[in-house]
N, C-alpha and C positions, 0 to 999 in steps of 0.2 A: 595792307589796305584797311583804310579806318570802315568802320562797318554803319552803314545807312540808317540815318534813325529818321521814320517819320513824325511831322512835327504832331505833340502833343496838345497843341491848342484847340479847339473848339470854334464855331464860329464865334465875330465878335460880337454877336447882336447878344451874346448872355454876359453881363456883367459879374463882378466877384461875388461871392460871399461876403454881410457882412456879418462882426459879429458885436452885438450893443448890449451895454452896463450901463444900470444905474437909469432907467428910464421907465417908467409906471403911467399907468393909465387903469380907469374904470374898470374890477373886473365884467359887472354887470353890462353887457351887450358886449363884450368883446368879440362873440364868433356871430354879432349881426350888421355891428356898425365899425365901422374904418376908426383908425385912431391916429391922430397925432404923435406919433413918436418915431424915433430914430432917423430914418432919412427920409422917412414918410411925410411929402406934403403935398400937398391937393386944399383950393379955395381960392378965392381973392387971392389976387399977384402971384398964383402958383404956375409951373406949367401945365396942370391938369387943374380943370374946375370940378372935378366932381370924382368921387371914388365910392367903389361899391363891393360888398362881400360874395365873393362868388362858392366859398364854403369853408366853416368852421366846425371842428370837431375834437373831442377831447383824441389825445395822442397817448400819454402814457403816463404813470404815476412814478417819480424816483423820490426816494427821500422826505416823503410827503409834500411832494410839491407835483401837484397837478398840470399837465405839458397841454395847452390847446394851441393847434392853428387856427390858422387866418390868411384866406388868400386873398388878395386885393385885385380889384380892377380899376384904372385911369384911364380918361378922358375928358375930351371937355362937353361930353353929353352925354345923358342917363342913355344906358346898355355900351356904350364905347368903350371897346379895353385894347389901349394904343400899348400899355405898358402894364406891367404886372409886379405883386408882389407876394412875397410868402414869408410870413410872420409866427413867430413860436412867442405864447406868451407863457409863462408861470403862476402859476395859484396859490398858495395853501388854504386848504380848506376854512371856511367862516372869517376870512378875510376880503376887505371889499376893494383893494387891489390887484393890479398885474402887471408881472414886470417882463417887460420885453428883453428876452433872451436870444432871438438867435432874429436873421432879417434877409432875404435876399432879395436883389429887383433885376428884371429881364424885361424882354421886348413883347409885347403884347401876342404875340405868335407861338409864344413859348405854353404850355402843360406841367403845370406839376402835379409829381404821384402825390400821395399823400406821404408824410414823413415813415420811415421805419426807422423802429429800434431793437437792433441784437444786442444781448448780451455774450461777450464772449469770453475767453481768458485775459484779454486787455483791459476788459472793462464793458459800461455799457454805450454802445457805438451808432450813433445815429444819421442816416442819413437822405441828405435833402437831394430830391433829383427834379432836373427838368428837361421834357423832352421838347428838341426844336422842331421846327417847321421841315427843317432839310430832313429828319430823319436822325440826326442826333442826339445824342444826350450829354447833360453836365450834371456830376455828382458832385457832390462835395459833404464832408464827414466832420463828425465831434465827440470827441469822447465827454462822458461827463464827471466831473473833479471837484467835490467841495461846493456842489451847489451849481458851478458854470459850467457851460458847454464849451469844449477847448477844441479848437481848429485841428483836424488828424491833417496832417500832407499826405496826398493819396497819388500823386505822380512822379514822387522822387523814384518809388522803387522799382519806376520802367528804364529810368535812365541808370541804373543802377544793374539790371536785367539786360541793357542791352550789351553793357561791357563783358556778361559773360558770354553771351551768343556764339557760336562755332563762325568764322570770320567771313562776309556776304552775305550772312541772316540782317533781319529787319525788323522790326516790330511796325504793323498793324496800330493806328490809334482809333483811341475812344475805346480802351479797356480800363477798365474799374474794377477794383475788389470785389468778392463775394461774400461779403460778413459771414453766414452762416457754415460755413467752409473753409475760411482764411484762406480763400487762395483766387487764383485766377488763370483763364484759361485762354493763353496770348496767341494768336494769330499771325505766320512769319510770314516774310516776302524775301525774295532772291533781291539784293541790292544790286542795282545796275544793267536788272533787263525789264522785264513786261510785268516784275511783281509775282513771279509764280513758285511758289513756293510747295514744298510737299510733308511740310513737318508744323507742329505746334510747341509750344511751351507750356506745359503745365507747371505753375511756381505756389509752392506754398509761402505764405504771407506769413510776416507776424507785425508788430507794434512794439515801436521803440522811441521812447521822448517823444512821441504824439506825430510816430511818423511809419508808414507805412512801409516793412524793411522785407528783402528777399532774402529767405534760410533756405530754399532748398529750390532747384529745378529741375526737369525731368523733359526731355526733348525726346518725341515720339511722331510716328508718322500721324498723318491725317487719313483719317478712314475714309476708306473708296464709298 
């Protein structure tokens, strides 16, 4: 009996990560005024007329290069935020540029935390979360290489996780790694009844080619 896997997707009201090179803007006001760059547009013939900073704040220093965000708000009228976005720009000091590095856009319902950055054995690993309106969340991870933030895969190593499962286990979605841990702590279900499960998965993670990979599991009851 093939073993039940629930679907990993998220709803679709958050869109992908993206990730943009080679695109600069003013450093000076960047965590107070909206910018034009990557997939970012708001004005005349846009579909949002008007875009506004909901919070900016310096993120972390790598390599001497200064990490701030910037969250965006769209609409077509001052305070309206139909759509959102979350922007990572780049600094170096006494430079009066900044280079848009990282970009995500979601549906105006959406929360984002503010960025974290672990440093772990793989490197240092950053990640962008947003929480939905349902009660959800989407993460999405980057390690940093040479200057650029390179896209982690953070969902292969469930599909990966469920091939080893004892056969009628399931996996639970909307689990995410735990940077500071490498590991995660998976939620099972009985495939083919009411979902009732009485054990967990505990998987220690590692990073392999920019991919999130499972070394080790440990299946244990669930405390009463």
């Amino acid at each position: 009996m093939r073993i039940a896997f629930v679907s990993l997707l998220l709803a679709a009201v958050v869109l992908s990560p993206a990730h943009a090179r080679d695109e600069v803007t003013k450093f000076d006001g960047v965590q107070e005024r909206c910018a034009h760059v990557g997939k970012i547009k708001f004005g005349a013939n846009a579909k949002w007329s008007h875009c506004s900073v909901t919070k900016g704040r310096w993120v972390a220093t790598l390599d001497f290069i200064d990490m701030y965000q910037a969250q965006y708000c769209f609409g077509n009228a001052p305070g309206e935020c139909e759509q959102r976005a979350l922007l990572l720009f780049g600094n170096r000091a006494y430079t009066p540029k900044a280079n848009l590095m990282l970009q995500r856009i979601d549906s105006g319902d959406v929360q984002y935390d503010n960025p974290q950055l672990v440093q772990t054995a793989y490197g240092d690993i950053l990640t962008l979360s947003a929480r939905l309106a349902g009660g959800g969340e989407s993460k999405s991870y980057y390690r940093w290489n040479s200057g650029r933030w390179m896209p982690v895969d953070a969902r292969g190593w469930l599909r990966d996780l469920a091939k080893q499962l004892p056969k009628g286990e399931a996996i639970n979605a909307g689990i995410w790694p735990e940077l500071d841990s490498m590991s995660a702590q998976v939620t099972l279900h009985s495939a083919g009844d009411a979902g009732v499960s009485d054990r967990i998965a505990a998987v220690e993670l590692g990073i392999v080619k920019d991919r999130f990979v499972v070394k080790k599991v440990t299946l244990a009851q669930k405390a009463s």
